[in-house]
N, C-alpha and C positions, 0 to 999 in steps of 0.2 A: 254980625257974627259973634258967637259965642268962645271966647280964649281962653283954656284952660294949662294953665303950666303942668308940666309931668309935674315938679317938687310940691304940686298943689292937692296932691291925691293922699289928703288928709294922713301927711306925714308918713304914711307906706313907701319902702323902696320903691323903682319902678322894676326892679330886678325878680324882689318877690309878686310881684304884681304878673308880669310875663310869664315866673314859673306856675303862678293861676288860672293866669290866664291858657297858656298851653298845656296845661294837663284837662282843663276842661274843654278845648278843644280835640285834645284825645279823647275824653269820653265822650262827647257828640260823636268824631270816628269809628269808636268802638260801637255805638249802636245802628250805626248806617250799615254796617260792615255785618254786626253777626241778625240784623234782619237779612241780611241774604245771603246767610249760613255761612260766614267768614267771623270764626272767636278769635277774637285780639288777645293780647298778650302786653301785662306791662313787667318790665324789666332792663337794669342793667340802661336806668337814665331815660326810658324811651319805652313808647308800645308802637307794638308792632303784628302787621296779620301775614301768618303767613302763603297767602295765595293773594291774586293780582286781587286789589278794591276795585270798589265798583267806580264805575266813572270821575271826575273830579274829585275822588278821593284818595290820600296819598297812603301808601303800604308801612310806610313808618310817621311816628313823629319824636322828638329829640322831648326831652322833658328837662334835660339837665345840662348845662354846658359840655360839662364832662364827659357825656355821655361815651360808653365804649361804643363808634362807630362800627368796627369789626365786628363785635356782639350783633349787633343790630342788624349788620346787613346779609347776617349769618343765617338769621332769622326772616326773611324776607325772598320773597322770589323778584331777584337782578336781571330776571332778562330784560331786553327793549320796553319799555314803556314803565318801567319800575318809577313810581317819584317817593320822595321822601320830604319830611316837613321841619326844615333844619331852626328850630322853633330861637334859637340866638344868633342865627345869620356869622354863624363862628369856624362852619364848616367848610374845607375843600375836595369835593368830592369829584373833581375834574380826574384825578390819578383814575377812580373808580369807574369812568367811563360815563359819567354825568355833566348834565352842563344846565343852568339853571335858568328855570322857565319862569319866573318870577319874584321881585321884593316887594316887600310890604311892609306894612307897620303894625304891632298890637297898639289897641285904644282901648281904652277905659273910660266910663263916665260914672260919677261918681252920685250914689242914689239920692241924694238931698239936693243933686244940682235944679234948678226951671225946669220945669215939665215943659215942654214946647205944647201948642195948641193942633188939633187934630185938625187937618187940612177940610176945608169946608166944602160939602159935596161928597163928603167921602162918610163912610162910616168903616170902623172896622169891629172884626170880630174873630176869635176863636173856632177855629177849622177842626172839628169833632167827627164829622160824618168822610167817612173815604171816598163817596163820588165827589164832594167838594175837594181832598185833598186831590182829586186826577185834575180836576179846574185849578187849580191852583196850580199844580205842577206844569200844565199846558200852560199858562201865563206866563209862568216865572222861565222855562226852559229856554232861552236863546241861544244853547248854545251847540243844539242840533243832535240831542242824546237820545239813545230809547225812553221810551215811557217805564214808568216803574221804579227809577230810582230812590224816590219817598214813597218806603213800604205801608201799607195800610196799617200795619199794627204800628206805623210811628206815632199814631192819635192814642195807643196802648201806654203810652212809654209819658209817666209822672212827672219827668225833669224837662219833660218835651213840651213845647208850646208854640203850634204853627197860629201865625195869624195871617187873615186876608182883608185885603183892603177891596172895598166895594166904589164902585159908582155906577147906580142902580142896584143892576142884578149882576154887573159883572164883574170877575176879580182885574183888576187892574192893577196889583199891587200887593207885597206881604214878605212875611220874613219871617225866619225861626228864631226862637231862644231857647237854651237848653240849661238848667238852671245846675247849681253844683251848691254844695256848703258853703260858700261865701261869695260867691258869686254868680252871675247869669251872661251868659254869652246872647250876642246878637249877630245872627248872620244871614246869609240867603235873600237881604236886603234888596228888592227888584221894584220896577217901576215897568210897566207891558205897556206903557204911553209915554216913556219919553220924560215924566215929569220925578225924576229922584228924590226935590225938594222935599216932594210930596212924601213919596213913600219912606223916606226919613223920618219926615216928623210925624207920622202917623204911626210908623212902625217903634218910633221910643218914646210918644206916648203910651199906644195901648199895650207893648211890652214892660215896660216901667208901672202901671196899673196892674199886673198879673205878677211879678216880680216881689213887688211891697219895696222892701228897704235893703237889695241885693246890687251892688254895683254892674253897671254891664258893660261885658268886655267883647274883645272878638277882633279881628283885624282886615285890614282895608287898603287899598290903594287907587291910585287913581282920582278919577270923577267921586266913585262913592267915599276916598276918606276924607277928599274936604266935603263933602257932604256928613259927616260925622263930626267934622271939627267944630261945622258950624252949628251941629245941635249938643254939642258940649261934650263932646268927646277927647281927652290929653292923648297925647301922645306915650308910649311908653318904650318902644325900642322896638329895631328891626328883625324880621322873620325871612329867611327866604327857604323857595321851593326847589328843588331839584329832582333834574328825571333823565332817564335814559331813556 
């Protein structure tokens, strides 16, 4: 297993590191969201869209401790199934009629760290063509959603970079990264056999080769964030989810 101390991320807060890491997380949102014609909005600490997102994706995200929650949910449609992305785990939004569907952690791996070695049997590559993206989307979807949610024109979008992990002909495996001025998020992290290891280290090789010298962030819980810890991933502080 690979240990990376937060205080070890080449002298950076971990505080400014989380506010990087969750604004670039809001710009992945913002492009999930206005492919199916929902423009986000950043403001007032936080962006935010205002009509329901599309499925696993939340209607706010907090950008700044401070942020003015009121502002924010002012902005947003609060009916049932509202979630928000309270990006410092600082908030109480039980008064508001919320109650929280998940913690997590932001991680960081820092771009000079081991490259891990690409799982053998496997190859991967860069998902260009949209009938691949629907294979890809059938693989990675466990969690029983319409089809369509990775719009064809995401293979349009510069900062975007879907990859799929192969053995043979079939995707078995793949993740996105979505790149920002100082850094590149890793997410969507899946494994459609069972084997995570795998699709870890395959996914922060061949993402870390398209990247160049961008640290990758993004955050995890669970099975997959020691599966992150163990391919050199620090810690840097907790995120939680909230939803009506």
């Amino acid at each position: 297993m690979v240990v990376v101390k937060t205080s070890d991320v080449q002298g950076r807060r971990p505080a400014d590191l989380v506010r990087t890491a969750a604004r670039n997380n809001a710009e992945w949102c913002d492009i999930v969201c206005r492919l199916h014609g929902q423009a986000g909005t950043y403001h007032d600490g936080g962006w935010t869209v205002p009509k329901r997102s599309p499925p696993l994706y939340p209607d706010a995200v907090t950008l700044d401790p401070a942020a003015s929650i009121d502002a924010i949910l002012a902005a947003i449609d609060t009916s049932p199934g509202c979630s928000l992305k309270d990006s410092f785990a600082c908030l109480n939004l039980a008064s508001e009629g919320f109650h929280v569907l998940f913690d997590a952690q932001w991680i960081c791996r820092e771009a000079d760290a081991p490259s891990p070695e690409a799982p053998a049997g496997m190859r991967w590559e860069r998902v260009r063509d949209p009938a691949v993206l629907r294979q890809w989307e059938r693989a990675w979807n466990q969690y029983d959603i319409p089809p369509g949610l990775f719009h064809p024109s995401l293979l349009d979008e510069d900062a975007v970079i879907v990859m799929a992990g192969y053995r043979h002909e079939a995707i078995v495996a793949g993740a996105i990264a979505k790149r920002s001025a100082t850094v590149a998020s890793l997410a969507n992290v899946f494994s459609a056999v069972g084997d995570l290891d795998a699709a870890w280290r395959g996914s922060v090789a061949s993402v870390a080769a398209h990247v160049g010298d961008l640290p990758l962030v993004g955050y995890e819980r669970g099975d997959d964030l020691e599966a992150a810890r163990r391919y050199g991933f620090a810690l840097l502080g907790p995120l939680r989810v909230w939803i009506k």
